[in-house]
N, C-alpha and C positions, 0 to 999 in steps of 0.2 A: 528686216524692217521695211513693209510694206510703203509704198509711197502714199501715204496717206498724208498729208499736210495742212491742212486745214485741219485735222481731229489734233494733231500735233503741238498747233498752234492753241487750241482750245486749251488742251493739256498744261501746255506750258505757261499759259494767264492762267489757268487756273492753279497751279503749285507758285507762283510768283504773289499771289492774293495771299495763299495761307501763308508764305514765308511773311509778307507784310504785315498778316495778323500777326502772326508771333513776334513779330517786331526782331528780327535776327539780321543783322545789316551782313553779314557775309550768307546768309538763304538768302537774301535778296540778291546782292551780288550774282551768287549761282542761279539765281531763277532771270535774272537778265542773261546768263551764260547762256544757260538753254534755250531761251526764246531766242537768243542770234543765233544760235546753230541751226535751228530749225529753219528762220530765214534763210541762212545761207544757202540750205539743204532746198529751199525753195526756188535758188536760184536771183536774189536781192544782196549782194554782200554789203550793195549800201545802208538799207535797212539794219541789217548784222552788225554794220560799223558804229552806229547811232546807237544801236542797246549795249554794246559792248564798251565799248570806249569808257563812260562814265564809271565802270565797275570797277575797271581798268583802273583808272585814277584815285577812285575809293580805297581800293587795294593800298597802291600806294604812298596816300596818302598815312591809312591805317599801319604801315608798316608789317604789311601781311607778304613777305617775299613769296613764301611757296605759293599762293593762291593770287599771287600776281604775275609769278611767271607763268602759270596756267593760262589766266586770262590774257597775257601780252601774247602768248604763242601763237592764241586763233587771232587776236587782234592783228598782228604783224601779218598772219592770211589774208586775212581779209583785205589790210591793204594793198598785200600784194596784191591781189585780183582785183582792184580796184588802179591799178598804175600808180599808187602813192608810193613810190620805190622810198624816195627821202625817209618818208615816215614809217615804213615795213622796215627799212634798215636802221630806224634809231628804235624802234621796239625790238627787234632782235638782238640790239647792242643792252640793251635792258636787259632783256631776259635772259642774255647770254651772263652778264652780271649777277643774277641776283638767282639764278637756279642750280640747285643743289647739283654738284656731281653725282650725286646718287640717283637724281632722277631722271630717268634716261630721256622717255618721254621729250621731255625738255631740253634738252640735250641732243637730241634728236630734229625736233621741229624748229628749234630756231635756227640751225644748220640749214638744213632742207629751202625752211625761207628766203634765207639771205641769201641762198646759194641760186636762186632765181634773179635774185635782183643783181647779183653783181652779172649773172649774164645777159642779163638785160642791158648790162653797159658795157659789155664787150668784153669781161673781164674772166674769158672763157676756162682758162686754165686753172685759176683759184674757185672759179664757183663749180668745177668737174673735184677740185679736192675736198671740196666744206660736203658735197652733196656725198662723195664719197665715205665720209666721216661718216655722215647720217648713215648712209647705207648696212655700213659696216657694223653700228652699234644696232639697229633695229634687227638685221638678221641674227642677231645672237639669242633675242628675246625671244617671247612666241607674241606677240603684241602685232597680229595678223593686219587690224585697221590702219595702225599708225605703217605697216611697211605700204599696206597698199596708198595711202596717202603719199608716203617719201615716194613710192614711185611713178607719181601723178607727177609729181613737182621736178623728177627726175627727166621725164617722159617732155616736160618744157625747157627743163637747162640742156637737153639731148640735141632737140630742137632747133634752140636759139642757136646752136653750135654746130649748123649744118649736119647733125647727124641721124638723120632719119629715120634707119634701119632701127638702129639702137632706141630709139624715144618711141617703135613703135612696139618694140619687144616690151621695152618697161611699163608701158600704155596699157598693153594685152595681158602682164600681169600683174597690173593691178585689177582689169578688168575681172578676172578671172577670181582676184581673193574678193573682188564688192559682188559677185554673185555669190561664193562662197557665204558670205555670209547677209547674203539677202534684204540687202542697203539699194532699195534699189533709185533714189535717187541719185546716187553718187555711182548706180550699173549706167545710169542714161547719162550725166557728166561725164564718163568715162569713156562710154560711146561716142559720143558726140566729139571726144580731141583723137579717138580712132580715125572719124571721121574725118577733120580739120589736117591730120598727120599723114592721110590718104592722098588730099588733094596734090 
């Protein structure tokens, strides 16, 4: 996935229009999903939080659980890399609620999330087990994006927790699976906390 972003963004008003024409209130939904990933992928989570959030709440309101725990999982992201820990951990107590055990994915990232924020408040030994959790179910899958993800967010609870060595191992391979599969905004995010984990 070429860092193209601006053609992306194109892309993405433009499948958000036809969803509008067809009048489909969950394409719409998804076509707001996608134009915040794209932001994000541009480096704006706050932007990403604006298109996302409302979709969020559509969901629901609509009573659409699986495709609101989708949408709360990047939402709870987002805030996390925005410092809204409060709000990253009452979207992951949501999502944690209302997504299928079957669906790992989810299962997966809302672990991953919260397991940043509670290290963020010191709470070093439970957010090394929720992160552990995530880890554990992603490596069973082949679901390559979602592990290099868990171990970005891993690479920060490592981190937060005086451990170095270890958050620069997980850093490096996640690096390794976002070349793998030629993301390469998220090769230059990844670069960039190699960076940050050096100094």
């Amino acid at each position: 996935m070429p860092g193209r972003i601006e053609e992306a963004r194109s892309e993405a008003a433009r499948a958000q229009s036809i969803w509008e024409d067809l009048g489909s209130p969950w394409g719409v939904v998804r076509g707001m999903l996608q134009q915040g990933r794209v932001e994000w992928l541009a480096g704006d989570p706050q932007e990403a939080t604006a298109l996302v959030r409302p979709g969020f709440a559509h969901l629901r309101k609509a009573g659409d659980k699986a495709n609101q725990a989708l949408c709360g999982s990047f939402l709870a992201r987002l805030l996390c890399e925005l410092a809204r820990e409060e709000e990253a951990l009452d979207v992951t107590e949501e999502v944690r609620r209302i997504a299928g055990s079957y669906d790992v994915s989810m299962q997966i990232e809302w672990r991953s999330v919260q397991s940043v924020v509670l290290a963020r408040r010191g709470r070093f030994e439970e957010a090394r087990d929720l992160m552990g959790e995530a880890e554990d179910l992603v490596r069973r899958t082949d679901f390559l994006t979602v592990l290099a993800d868990t171990l970005v967010l891993k690479a920060e609870v490592l981190r937060l927790a005086g451990r170095r060595d270890e958050a620069v191992r997980a850093a490096e391979e996640a690096l390794s699976l976002w070349e793998q599969k030629e993301y390469a905004p998220l090769v230059a995010k990844t670069r960039t906390l190699l960076e940050e984990l050096a100094r």
